[in-house]
N, C-alpha and C positions, 0 to 999 in steps of 0.2 A: 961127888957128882960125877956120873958116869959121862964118857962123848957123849951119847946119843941125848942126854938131860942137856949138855953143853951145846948142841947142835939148833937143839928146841928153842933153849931160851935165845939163841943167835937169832935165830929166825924168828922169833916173838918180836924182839927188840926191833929189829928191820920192819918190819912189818907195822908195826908202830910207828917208827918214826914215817913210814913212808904216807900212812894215814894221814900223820899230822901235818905233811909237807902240802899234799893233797889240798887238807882241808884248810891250809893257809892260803892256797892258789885259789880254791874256790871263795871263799870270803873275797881277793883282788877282784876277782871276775865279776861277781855280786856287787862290788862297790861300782865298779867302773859303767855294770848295766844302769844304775840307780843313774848315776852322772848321765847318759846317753839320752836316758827318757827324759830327765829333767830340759834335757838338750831342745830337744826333738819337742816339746813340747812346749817349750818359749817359743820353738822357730814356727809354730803353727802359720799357716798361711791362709789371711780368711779372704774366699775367695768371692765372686761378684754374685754366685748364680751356683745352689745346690740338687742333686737330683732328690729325686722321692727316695731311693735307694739307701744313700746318704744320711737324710733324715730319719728313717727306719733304722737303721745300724745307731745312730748317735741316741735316740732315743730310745732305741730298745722295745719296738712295735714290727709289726709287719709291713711290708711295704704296700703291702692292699690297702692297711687302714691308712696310711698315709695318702694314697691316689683315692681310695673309693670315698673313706666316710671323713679324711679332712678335705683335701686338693675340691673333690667333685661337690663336696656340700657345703663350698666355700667359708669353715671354718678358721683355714688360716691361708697368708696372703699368697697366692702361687699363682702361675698364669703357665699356658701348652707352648712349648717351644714350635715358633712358623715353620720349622724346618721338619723336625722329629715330630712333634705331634704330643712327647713326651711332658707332665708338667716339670716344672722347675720351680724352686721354693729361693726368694732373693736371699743374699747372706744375710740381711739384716733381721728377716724372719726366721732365720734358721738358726741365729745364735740367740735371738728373744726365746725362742722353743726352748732350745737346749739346755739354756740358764735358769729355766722352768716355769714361760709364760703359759700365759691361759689362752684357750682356743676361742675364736670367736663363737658367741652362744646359736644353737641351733634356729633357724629361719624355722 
């Protein structure tokens, strides 16, 4: 086996092992994300008062259908903030939704 054959397989091997070192850091990093979420998402914090914003994100709608054809055609329980003018959906409606209650039936 010539150097430059001897030079190759040096540099194969390195190269290798540096992969495997790599992809042993990224497997910690992947575990330790998995622990975070699970974290973060005991520590939820359910709050008094959700916006329509909110509701759309959790549910996976637009936030029109949220204000126009639930909020405004009182499907589900929400009332306009005195202040903003904006609706707001109670926590306790907002986690009934989420967990995947039904809308009140059309008037």
């Amino acid at each position: 086996m010539g150097q430059a054959e001897m030079n190759a397989a040096t540099d194969t091997t390195a190269v290798v092992s540096l992969l495997s070192a790599v992809l042993d850091r990224l497997g910690r990093v992947e575990g330790t994300l998995d622990e975070v979420q699970v974290l973060l998402r005991d520590q939820r914090v359910e709050k008094e008062w959700y916006t329509t914003a909110e509701l759309a994100e959790a549910m996976g709608v637009k936030q029109y259908t949220i204000q126009e054809r639930w909020c405004n055609a009182g499907r589900i329980e929400a009332e306009k903030d005195g202040e903003s003018g904006k609706w707001r959906i109670p926590g306790r409606e907002f986690r009934r939704l989420v967990a995947g209650g039904q809308l009140r039936p059309r008037n």
